[in-house]
Structures are given as structure tokens and as C-alpha cells.
C-alpha positions in Angstrom: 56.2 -19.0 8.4 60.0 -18.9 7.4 61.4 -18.4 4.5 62.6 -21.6 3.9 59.1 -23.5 4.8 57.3 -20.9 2.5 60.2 -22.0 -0.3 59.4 -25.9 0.2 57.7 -27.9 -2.6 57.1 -31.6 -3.1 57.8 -33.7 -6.1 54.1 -34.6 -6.6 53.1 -30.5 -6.8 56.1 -30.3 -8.6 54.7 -32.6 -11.1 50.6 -30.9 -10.7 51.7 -27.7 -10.9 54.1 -28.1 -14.1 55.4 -24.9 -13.8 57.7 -23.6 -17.2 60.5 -23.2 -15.4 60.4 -26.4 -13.3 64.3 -27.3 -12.3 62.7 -31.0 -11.6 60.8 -32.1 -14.8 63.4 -32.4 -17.1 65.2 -34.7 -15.1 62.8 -37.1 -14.5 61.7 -36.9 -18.4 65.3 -37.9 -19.2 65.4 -40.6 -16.2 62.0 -41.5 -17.4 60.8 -41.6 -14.0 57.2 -43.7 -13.5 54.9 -41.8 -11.5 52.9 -43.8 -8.5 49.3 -42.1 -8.6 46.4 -43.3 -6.1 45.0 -47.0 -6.1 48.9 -48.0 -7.4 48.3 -46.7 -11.0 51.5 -46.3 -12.6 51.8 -44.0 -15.3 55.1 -42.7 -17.4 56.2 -39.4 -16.3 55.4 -38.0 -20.0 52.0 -39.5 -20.2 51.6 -38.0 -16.5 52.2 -34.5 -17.6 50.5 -35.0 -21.2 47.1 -35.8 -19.3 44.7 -33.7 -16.9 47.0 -34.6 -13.7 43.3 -35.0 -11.3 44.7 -38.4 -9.5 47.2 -37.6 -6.2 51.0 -38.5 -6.9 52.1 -41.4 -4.1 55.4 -41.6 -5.7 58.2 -41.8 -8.3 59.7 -44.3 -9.6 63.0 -44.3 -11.4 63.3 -47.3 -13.6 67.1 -47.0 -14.3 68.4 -45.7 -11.5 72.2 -45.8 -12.6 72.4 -43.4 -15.6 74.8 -41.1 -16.0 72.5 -37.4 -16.0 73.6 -33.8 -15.6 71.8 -30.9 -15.3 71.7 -27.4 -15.5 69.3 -24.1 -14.5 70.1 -21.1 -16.2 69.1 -17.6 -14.8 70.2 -14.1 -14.9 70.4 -14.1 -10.9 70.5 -16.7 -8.3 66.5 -15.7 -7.7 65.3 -14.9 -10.8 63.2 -17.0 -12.8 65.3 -19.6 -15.2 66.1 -18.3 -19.2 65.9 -22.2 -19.4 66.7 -25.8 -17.6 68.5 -28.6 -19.3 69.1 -32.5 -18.7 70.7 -34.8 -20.1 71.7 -38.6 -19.7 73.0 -41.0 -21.0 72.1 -45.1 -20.5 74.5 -48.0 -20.2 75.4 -48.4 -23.9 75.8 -44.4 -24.1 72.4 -43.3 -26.1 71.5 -40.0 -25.3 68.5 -38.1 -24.1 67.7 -34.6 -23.6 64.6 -32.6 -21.8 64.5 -29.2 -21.6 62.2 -26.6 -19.9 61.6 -22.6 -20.3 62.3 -23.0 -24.0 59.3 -25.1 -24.9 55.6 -24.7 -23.9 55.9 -27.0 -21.6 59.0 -29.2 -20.6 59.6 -32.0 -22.8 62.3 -34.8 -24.4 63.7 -33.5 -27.8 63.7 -37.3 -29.0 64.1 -36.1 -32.5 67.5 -35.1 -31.5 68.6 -38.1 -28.9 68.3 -40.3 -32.4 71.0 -38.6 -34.0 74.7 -38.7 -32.9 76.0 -35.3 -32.4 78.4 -33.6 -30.2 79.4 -30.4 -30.2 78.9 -27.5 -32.6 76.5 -30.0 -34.5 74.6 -30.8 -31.5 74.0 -27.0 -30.5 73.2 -25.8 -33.8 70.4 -29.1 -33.9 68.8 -27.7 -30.3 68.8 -24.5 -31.0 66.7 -25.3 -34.0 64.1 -27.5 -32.6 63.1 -25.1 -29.6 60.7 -22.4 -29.7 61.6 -20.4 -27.5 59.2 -16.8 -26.6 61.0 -13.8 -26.1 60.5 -12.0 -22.5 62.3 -10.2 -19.9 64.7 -13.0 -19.4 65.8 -13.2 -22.8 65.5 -12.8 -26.5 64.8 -15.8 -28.9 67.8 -15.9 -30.4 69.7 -15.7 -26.9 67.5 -18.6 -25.6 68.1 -20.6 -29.0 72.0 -19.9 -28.2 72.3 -20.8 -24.5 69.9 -23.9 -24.9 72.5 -25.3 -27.3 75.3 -24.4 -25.2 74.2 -25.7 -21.9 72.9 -29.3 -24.1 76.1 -30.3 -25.5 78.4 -29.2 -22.0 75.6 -31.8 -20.1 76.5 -34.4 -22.5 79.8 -34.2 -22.0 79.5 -33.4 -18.1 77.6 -36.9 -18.5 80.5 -38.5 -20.7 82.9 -37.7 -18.1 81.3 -39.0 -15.1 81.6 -42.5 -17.0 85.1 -42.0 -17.3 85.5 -40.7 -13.4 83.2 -44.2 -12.7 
């Protein structure tokens, strides 16, 4: 086969497999997508990826369809494995929520921090300390720590500026 057919994926093996590195997940944890699984069981995307994952995935479901998210997949090369993955978005009255991946065991929402209002220099320093990140050949801790802040609060304000574009 090709290249590009061997490179395909679907969202539902996207979702079984739950790979580390997934670009996908932490988008739908900040969209909090509803996953469609067999015989119409729906099932939030966290509480999907929480439990064993045996049922097939029909479908996703994106309950709020209009936020405002931004994402970003950092890697040391365009075809290298990620350092870390980042989203963020923000609702209609502007509350924030983050879900990262690479950084954490497995991708996840950092809800401790969406309940606090920070921007900035604040907001990096607060990411940087809940993540615990391994160090491997794509990064030390202390790198990953940095660039996970970085990349959190430029989403948030890539996110505050589509609303001013909209």
C-alpha cells in the first residue's frame, strides 16, 4: 500500500488505541466531545478513555460545536514523535479549558487550572507545575514543563483572538 493509506487512521482507533502522543484527544477533551459506541450508548469522551474501551465507536458527538479552540503539536521534526500536544477553548461566556497530551500519562483536561483566571506568565508557570512530564529522547522535564506552558497560554490567546476576528 501507499504511504498515505498506510498513514490513515480513524477517529474511533484514534480514540481505542489512545496513543501518548495522540494530536486528536486533546481536542475532543476540551470540546468535550460524546462518543457514539454500539447499540447508541453515549458515553463522555473522558469517561470513554477512563474505561476498558471493548465497545466499537459509531461516532462523535460534539455538543458545543461553536467554541472558539486552538491547538498545537509540538515536535522536534515534522516526523518525529510530539514533545507534547496542547488544546485549548474557550465557551461563549469565555471560561477556559485546557487538555494536554505527551506530558501526562495519558491525555487529559487540567481542570484544576481552567478554574482559575490566568493569562500569561501566571498561566505558564501554573501548567508547567501541574504536568508530569518523563524525560526521553524528545526532551528533558524541565524543557517539557517549559514548552507545555508556553504553547497553553499562546492557545488561549490564539482562541481570544479568533473572537475578536468573529
Amino acid at each position: 500500500y501507499s504511504r498515505h493509506l498506510r498513514n490513515q487512521a480513524t477517529i474511533g482507533g484514534e480514540l481505542a488505541c489512545q496513543q501518548q502522543d495522540s494530536p486528536l484527544l486533546p481536542v475532543l477533551l476540551v470540546l468535550e466531545a460524546v462518543v457514539v459506541l454500539e447499540n447508541n450508548l453515549l458515553q463522555p469522551i473522558d469517561a470513554y478513555l477512563a474505561g476498558q474501551r471493548n465497545a466499537l465507536v459509531l461516532g462523535i458527538v460534539l455538543p458545543e460545536p461553536e467554541l472558539r479552540c486552538a491547538t498545537r503539536r509540538i515536535s522536534r521534526n515534522a516526523d518525529g514523535l510530539a514533545v507534547m500536544t496542547a488544546a485549548v477553548a474557550l465557551d461563549s461566556i469565555g471560561e477556559m479549558r485546557v487538555a494536554v497530551a505527551g506530558v501526562t500519562p495519558q491525555p487529559m483536561r487540567l481542570r484544576d487550572l481552567e478554574r482559575r483566571d490566568l493569562h500569561d506568565a501566571a498561566l505558564e508557570a501554573a501548567v508547567s507545575e501541574l504536568i508530569s512530564p518523563r524525560e526521553d529522547l524528545v526532551g528533558s522535564i524541565s524543557y517539557k514543563r517549559y514548552i507545555t506552558g508556553v504553547v497553553v497560554a499562546d492557545l488561549l490567546v490564539d482562541c481570544q483572538q479568533q473572537e475578536v476576528q468573529a
